[in-house]
C-alpha positions, 0 to 999 in steps of 0.5 A: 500500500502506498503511504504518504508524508503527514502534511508539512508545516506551513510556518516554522513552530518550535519551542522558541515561537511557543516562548515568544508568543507566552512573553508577549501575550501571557507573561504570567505564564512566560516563566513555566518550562516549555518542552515539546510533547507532540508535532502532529499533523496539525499541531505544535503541542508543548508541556507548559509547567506542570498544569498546562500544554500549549496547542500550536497550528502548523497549518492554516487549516488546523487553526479553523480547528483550534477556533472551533475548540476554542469557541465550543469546548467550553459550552460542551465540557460541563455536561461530559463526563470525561474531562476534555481540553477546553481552553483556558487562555486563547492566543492571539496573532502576532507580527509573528505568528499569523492564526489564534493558538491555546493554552489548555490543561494537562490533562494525566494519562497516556494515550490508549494507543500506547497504554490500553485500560487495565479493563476494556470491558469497563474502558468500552462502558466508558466510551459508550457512556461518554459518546451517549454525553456528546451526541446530543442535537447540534445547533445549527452554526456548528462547525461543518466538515465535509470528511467526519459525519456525512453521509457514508456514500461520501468516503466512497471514492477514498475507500475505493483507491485504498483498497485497491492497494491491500492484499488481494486476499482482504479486498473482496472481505473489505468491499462486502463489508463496506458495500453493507455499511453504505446499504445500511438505512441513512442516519435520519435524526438530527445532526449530533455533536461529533468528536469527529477524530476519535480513536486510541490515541486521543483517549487518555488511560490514567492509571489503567482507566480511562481518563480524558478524550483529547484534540477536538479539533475535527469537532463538527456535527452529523451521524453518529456513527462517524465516532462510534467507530472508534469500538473496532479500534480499540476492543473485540466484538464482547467488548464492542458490545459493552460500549453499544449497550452503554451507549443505549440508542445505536440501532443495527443501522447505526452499527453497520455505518459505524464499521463501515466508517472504521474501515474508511478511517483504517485506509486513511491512516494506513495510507497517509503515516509513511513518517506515523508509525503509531497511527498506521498501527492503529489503521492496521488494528482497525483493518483487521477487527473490521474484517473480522 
């Protein structure tokens, strides 16, 4: 299968941007540490003292994303029962620095993808519990994303070119699986609050539990199914199945979009983490469950 390069960034972050824009803006807050924690595909994030991570776009796309965290997580936090990065300081432009940037907690934990709950049984409750919080009817000024919680048919193309490039003995598997996904009744509800990026590794596990989700950037509205496909990346069917009846409203329709969403997002990651290993191990792991 081919695989691509995380996209580049469109301006240079660094530790030293991340101490220049604290002086300027937030000189209370100049004095703490600054260490990078992660550069992913859409942000600098950096440990801040002991409390606090700075949340850097690298792209001018990501910083849409982090003014929909900035603008919607705090309205959101107080009814979710898992702690989530809603932030606590915004940034603002500069001469040198050209998109709005976060101060948010630090919120414990390791990312499940790297350190998965003691118990996934109770892991997958959570989940469910959390999920059945978020998905509640959103307003309409949400943000909109055309990739996360449209109609699945939408992914058709994107699932296409990349099953054409896996092994010829998963490919007739995976088409039947997404042929019945796109079958499957449309969602006919309301658009609901969508995570719109949730897999193992924006879960937080403290201590064997699971303890935060992490990066809304990707937050928008739509199926629901689009974040419950998050069960096939983590845990077995007996666990799939804990996190559905905790969830409470997933009809067989929902479910049946839901693998099919885990097979669309399991290509992505397969196909665009050449310099991503962790993530092209989570696209392998949801490739396999789904062909299960």
């Amino acid at each position: 299968m081919p695989v691509h390069r995380m996209p580049a960034a469109e301006v240079p972050v660094s530790v030293e941007l991340v101490q220049l824009l604290l002086d300027e803006q937030f000189p209370d807050l100049a004095d703490l540490p600054v260490e990078v924690l992660a550069n992913g595909w859409d942000n600098l994030v950096c440990r801040l003292g002991e409390e606090f991570l700075v949340r850097l776009p690298r792209r001018a796309l990501a910083a849409e994303l982090v003014a929909h965290e900035q603008r919607w997580l705090p309205e959101l936090a107080g009814r979710l029962p898992l702690p989530v990065p809603a932030p606590v300081r915004v940034g603002q432009p500069t001469a040198t620095y050209p998109w709005s940037w976060s101060v948010v907690p630090f919120l414990p934990g390791r990312i499940a993808a790297r350190s998965e709950p003691d118990d996934l049984w109770s892991a997958a409750a959570a989940l469910g519990t959390f999920l059945a919080a978020l998905h509640t009817p959103a307003p309409s000024e949400a943000p909109v994303n055309p990739f996360r919680g449209i109609p699945l048919a939408g992914r058709a193309d994107g699932v296409r070119k990349g099953l054409a490039h896996v092994d010829p003995a998963d490919r007739a598997t995976a088409l039947r699986v997404w042929e019945t996904a796109v079958a499957a009744p449309a969602w006919d509800g309301p658009p609901v609050w969508l995570h719109g990026d949730l897999h193992p590794a924006n879960i937080l596990v403290d201590r064997g539990l699971v303890s935060a989700v992490i990066d809304f950037g990707d937050i928008t509205s739509g199926d629901p199914a689009a974040d419950l496909s998050v069960a096939w990346m983590l845990f077995t069917a007996e666990q799939r199945a804990a996190l559905r009846q905790a969830y409470g409203r997933a009809d067989d329709a929902t479910w049946e979009r839901a693998r099919g969403w885990a097979l669309a997002l399991s290509l992505v990651f397969l196909t665009h983490s050449a310099d991503n290993p962790l993530m092209h191990h989570i696209g392998e792991r949801a490739f396999r469950t789904v062909l299960e």
